[in-house]
mmCIF file of the N, C-alpha and C atoms, coordinates in Angstrom:
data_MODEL
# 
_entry.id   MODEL 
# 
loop_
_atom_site.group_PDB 
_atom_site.id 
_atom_site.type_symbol 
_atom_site.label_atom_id 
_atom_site.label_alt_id 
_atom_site.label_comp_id 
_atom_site.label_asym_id 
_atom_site.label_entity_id 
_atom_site.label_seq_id 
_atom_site.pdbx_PDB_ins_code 
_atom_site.Cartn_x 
_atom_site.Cartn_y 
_atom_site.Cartn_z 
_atom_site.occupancy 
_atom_site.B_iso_or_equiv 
_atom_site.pdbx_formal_charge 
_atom_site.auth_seq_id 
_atom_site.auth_comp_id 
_atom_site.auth_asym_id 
_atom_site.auth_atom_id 
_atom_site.pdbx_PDB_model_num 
ATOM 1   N N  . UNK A 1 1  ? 136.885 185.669 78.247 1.00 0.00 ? 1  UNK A N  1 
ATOM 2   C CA . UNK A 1 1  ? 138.148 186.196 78.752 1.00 0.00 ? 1  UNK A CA 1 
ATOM 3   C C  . UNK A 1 1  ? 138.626 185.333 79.911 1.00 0.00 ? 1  UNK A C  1 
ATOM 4   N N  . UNK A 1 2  ? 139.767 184.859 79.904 1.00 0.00 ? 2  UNK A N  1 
ATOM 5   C CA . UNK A 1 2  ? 140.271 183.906 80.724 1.00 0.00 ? 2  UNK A CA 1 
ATOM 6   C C  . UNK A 1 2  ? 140.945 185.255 82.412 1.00 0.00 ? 2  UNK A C  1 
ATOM 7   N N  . UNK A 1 3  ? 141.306 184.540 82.510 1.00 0.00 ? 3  UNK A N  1 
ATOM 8   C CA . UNK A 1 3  ? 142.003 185.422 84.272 1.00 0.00 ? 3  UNK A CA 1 
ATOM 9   C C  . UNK A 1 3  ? 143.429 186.201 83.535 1.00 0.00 ? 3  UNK A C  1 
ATOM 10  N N  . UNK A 1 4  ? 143.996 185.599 82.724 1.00 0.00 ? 4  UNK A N  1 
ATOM 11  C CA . UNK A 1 4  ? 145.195 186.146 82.251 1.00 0.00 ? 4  UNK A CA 1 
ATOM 12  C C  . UNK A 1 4  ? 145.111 187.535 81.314 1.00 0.00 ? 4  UNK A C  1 
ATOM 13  N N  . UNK A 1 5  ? 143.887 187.622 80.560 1.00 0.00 ? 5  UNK A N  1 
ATOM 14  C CA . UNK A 1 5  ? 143.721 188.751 79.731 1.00 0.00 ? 5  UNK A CA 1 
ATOM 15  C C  . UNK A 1 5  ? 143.251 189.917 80.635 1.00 0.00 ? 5  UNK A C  1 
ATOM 16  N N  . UNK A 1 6  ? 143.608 190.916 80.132 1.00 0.00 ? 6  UNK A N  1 
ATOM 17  C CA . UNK A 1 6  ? 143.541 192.434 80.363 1.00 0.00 ? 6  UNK A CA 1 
ATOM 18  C C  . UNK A 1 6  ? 142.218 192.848 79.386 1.00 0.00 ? 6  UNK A C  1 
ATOM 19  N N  . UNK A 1 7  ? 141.153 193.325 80.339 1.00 0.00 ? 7  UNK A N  1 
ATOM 20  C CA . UNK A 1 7  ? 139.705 193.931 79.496 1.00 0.00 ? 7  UNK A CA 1 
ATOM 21  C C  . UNK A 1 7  ? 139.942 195.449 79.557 1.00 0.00 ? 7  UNK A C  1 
ATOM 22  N N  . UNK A 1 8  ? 140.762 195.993 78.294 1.00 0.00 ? 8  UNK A N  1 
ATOM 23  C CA . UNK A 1 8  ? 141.251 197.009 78.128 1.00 0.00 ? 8  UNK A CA 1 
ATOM 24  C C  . UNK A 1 8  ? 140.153 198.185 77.723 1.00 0.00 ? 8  UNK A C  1 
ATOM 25  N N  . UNK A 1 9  ? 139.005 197.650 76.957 1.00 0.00 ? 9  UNK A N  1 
ATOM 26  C CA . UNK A 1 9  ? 138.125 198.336 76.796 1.00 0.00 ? 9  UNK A CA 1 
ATOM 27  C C  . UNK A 1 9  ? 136.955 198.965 77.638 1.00 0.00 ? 9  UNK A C  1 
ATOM 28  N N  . UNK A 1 10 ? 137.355 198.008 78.823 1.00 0.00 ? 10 UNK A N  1 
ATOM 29  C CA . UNK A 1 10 ? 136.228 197.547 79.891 1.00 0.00 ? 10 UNK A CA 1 
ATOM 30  C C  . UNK A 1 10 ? 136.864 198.842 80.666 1.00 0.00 ? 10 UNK A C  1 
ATOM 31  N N  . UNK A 1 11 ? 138.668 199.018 80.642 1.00 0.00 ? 11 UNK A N  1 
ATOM 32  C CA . UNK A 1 11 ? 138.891 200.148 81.649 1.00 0.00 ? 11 UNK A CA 1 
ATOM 33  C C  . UNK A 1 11 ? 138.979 201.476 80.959 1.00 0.00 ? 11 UNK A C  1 
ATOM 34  N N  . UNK A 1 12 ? 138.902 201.628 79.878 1.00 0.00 ? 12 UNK A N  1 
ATOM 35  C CA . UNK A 1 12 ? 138.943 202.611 78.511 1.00 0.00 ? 12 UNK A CA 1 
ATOM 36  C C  . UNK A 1 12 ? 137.547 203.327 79.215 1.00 0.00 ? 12 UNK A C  1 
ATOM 37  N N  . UNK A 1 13 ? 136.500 201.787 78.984 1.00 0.00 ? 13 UNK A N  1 
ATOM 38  C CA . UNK A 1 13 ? 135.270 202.913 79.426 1.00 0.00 ? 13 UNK A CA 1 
ATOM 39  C C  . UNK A 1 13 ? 134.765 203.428 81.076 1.00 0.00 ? 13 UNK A C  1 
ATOM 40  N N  . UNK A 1 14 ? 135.244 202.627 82.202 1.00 0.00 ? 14 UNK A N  1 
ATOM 41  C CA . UNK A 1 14 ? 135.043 203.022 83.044 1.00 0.00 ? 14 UNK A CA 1 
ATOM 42  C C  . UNK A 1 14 ? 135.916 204.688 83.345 1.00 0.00 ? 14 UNK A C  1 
ATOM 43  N N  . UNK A 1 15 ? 136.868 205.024 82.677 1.00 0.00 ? 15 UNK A N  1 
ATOM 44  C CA . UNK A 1 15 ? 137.936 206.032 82.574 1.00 0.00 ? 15 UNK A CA 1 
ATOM 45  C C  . UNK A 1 15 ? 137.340 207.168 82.281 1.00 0.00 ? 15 UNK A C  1 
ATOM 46  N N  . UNK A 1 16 ? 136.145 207.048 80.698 1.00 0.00 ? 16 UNK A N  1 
ATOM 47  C CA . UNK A 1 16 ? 135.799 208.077 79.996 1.00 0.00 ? 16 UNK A CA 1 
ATOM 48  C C  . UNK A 1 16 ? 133.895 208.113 81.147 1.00 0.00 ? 16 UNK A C  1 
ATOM 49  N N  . UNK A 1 17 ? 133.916 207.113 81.721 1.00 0.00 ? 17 UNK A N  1 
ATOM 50  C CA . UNK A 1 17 ? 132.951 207.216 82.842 1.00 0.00 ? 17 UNK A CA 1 
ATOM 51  C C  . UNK A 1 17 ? 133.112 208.211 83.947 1.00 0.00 ? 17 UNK A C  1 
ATOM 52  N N  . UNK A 1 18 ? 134.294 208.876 84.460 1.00 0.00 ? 18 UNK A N  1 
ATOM 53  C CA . UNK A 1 18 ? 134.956 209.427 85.567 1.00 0.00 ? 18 UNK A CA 1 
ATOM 54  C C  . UNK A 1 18 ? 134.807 208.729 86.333 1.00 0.00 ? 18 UNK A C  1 
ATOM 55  N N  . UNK A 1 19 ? 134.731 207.097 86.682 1.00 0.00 ? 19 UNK A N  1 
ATOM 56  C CA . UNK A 1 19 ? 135.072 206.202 87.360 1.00 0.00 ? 19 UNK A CA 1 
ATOM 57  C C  . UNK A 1 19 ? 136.200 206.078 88.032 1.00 0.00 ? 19 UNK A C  1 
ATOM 58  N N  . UNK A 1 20 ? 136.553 205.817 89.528 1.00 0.00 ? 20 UNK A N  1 
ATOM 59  C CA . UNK A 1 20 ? 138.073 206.325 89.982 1.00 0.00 ? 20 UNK A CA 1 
ATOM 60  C C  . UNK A 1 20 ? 139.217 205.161 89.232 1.00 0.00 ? 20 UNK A C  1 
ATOM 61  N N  . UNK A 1 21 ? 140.185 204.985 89.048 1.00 0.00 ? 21 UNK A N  1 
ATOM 62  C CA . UNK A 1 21 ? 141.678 204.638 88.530 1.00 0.00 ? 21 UNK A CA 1 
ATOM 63  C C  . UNK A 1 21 ? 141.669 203.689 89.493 1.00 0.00 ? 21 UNK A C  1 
ATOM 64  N N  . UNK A 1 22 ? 141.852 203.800 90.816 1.00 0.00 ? 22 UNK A N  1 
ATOM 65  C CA . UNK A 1 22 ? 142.293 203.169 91.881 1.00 0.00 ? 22 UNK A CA 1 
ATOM 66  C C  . UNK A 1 22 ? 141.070 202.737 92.811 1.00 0.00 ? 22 UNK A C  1 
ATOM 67  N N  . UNK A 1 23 ? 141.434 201.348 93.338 1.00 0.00 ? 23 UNK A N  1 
ATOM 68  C CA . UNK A 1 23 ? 140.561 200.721 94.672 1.00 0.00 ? 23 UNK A CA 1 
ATOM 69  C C  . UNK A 1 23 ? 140.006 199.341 93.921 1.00 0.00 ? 23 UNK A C  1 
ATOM 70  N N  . UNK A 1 24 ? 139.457 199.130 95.031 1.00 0.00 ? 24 UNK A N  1 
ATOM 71  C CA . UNK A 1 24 ? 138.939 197.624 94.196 1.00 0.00 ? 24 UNK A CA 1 
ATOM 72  C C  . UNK A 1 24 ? 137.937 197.611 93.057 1.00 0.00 ? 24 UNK A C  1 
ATOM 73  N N  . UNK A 1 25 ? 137.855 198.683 92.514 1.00 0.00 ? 25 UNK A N  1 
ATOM 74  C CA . UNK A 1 25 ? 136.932 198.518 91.743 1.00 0.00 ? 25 UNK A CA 1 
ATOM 75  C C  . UNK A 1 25 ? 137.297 199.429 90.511 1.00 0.00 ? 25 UNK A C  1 
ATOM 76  N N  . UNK A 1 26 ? 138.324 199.893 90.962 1.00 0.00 ? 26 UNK A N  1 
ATOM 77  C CA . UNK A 1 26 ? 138.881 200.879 90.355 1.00 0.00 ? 26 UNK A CA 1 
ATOM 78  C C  . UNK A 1 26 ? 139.598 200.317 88.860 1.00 0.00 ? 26 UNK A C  1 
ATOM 79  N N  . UNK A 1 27 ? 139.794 201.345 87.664 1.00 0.00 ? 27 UNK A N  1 
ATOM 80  C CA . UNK A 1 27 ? 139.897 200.771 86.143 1.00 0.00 ? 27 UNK A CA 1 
ATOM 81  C C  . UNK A 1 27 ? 141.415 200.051 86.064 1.00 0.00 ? 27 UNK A C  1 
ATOM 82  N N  . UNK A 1 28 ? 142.532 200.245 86.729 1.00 0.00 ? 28 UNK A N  1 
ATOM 83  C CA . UNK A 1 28 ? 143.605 199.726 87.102 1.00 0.00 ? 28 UNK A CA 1 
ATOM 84  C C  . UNK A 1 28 ? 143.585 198.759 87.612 1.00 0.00 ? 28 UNK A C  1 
ATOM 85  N N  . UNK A 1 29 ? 142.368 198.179 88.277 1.00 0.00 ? 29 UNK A N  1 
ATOM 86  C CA . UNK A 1 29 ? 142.336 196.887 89.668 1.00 0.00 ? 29 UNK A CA 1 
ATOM 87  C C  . UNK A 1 29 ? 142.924 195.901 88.856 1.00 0.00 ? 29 UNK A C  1 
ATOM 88  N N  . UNK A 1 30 ? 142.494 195.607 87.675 1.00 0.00 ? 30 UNK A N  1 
ATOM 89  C CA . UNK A 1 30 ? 142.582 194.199 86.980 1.00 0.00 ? 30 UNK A CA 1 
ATOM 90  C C  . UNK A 1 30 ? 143.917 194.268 85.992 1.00 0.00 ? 30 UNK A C  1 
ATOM 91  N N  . UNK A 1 31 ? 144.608 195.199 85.829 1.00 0.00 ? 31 UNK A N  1 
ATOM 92  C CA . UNK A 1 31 ? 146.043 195.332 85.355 1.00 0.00 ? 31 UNK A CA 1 
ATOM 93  C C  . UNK A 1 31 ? 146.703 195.194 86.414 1.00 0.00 ? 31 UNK A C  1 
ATOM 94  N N  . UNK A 1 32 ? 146.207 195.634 87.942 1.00 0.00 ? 32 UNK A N  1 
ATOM 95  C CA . UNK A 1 32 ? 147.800 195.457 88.999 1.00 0.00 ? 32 UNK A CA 1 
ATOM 96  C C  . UNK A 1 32 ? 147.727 194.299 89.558 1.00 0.00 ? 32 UNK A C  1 
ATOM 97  N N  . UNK A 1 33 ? 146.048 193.955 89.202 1.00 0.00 ? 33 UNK A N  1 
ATOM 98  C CA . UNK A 1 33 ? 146.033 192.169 89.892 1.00 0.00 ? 33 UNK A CA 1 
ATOM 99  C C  . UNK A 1 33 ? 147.308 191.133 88.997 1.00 0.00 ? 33 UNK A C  1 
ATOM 100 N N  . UNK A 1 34 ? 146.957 191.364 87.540 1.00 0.00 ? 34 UNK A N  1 
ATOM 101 C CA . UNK A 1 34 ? 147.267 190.718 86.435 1.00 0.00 ? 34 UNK A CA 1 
ATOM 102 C C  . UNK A 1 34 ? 149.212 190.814 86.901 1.00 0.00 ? 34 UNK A C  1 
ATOM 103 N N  . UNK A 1 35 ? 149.574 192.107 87.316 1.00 0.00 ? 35 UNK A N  1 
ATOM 104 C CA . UNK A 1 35 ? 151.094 192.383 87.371 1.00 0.00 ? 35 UNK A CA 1 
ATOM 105 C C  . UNK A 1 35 ? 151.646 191.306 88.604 1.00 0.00 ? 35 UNK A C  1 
ATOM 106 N N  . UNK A 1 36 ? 150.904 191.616 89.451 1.00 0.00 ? 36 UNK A N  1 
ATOM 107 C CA . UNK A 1 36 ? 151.547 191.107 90.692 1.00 0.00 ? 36 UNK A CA 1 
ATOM 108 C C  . UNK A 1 36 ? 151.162 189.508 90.549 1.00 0.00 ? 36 UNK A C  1 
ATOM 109 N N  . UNK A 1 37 ? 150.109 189.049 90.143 1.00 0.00 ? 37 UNK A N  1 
ATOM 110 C CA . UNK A 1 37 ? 150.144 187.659 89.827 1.00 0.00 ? 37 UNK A CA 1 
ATOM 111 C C  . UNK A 1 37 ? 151.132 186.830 88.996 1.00 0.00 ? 37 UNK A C  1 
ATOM 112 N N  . UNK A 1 38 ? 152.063 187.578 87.840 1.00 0.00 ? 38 UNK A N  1 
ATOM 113 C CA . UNK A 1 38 ? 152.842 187.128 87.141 1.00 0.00 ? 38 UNK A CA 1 
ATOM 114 C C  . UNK A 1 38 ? 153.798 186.879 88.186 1.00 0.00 ? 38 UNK A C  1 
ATOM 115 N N  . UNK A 1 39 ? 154.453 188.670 88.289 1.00 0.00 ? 39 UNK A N  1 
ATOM 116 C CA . UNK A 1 39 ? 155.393 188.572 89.601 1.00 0.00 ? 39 UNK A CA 1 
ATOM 117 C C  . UNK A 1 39 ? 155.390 187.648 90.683 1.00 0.00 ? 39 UNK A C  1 
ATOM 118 N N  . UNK A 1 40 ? 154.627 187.377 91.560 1.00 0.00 ? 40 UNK A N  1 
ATOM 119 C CA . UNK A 1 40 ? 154.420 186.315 92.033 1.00 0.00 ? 40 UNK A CA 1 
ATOM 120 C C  . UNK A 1 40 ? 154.500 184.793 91.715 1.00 0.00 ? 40 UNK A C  1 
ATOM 121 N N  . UNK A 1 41 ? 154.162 184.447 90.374 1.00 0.00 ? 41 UNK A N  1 
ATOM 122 C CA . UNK A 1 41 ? 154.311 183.410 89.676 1.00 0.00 ? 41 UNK A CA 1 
ATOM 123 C C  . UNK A 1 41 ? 155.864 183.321 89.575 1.00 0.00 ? 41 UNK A C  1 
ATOM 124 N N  . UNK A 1 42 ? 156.573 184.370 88.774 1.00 0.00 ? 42 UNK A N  1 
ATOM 125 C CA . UNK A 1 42 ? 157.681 184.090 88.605 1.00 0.00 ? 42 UNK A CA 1 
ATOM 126 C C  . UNK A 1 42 ? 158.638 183.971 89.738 1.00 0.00 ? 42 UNK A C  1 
ATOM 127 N N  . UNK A 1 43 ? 158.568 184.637 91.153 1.00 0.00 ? 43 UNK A N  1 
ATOM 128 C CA . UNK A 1 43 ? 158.700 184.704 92.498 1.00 0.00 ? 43 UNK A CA 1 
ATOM 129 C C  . UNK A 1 43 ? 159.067 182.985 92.805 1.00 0.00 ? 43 UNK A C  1 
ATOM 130 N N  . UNK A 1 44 ? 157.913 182.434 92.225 1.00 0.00 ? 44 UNK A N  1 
ATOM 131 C CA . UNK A 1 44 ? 157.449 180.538 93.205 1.00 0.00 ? 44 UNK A CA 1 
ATOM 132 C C  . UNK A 1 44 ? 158.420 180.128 92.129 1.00 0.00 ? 44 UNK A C  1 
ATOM 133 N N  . UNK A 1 45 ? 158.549 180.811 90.813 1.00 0.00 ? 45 UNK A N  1 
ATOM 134 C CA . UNK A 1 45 ? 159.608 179.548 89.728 1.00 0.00 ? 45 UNK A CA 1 
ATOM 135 C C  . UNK A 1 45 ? 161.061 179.524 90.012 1.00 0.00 ? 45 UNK A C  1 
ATOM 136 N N  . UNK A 1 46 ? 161.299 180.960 90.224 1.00 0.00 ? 46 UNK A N  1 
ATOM 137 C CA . UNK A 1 46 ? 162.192 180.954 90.565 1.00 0.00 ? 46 UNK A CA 1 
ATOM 138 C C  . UNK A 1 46 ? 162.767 180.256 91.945 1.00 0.00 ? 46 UNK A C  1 
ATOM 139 N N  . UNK A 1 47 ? 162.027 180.552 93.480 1.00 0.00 ? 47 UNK A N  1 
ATOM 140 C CA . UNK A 1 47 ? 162.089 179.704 94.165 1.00 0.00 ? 47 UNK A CA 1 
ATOM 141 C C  . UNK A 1 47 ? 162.184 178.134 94.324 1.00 0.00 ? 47 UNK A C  1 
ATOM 142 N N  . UNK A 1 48 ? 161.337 177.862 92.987 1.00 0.00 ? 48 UNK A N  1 
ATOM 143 C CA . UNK A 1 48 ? 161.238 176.021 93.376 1.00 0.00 ? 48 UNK A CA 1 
ATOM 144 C C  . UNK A 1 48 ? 162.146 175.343 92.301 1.00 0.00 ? 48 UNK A C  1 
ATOM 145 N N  . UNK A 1 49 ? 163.020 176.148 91.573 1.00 0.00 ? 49 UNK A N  1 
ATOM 146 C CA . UNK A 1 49 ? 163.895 175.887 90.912 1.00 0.00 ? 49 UNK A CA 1 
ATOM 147 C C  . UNK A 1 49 ? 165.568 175.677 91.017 1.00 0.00 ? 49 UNK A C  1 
# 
């Protein structure tokens, strides 16, 4: 799995774990990293364009 993919199964099971949603470790961490990194990406293209 590269940095760009979403391990959907990975948060499927921490979920059915009662593992919390939120925090750094939390089953969301690696979907809001993934969001705001695009956003951000597109942020600098747009800027340096």
């Amino acid at each position: 799995m590269d940095n760009k993919e979403i391990d959907y199964k990975r948060a499927a099971e921490q979920l059915r774990n009662g593992e919390p949603l939120f925090g750094k470790d939390g089953a969301l961490a690696p979907m809001l990293e993934h969001i705001l990194d695009a956003a951000l990406e597109g942020e600098m293209d747009a800027h340096l364009s």
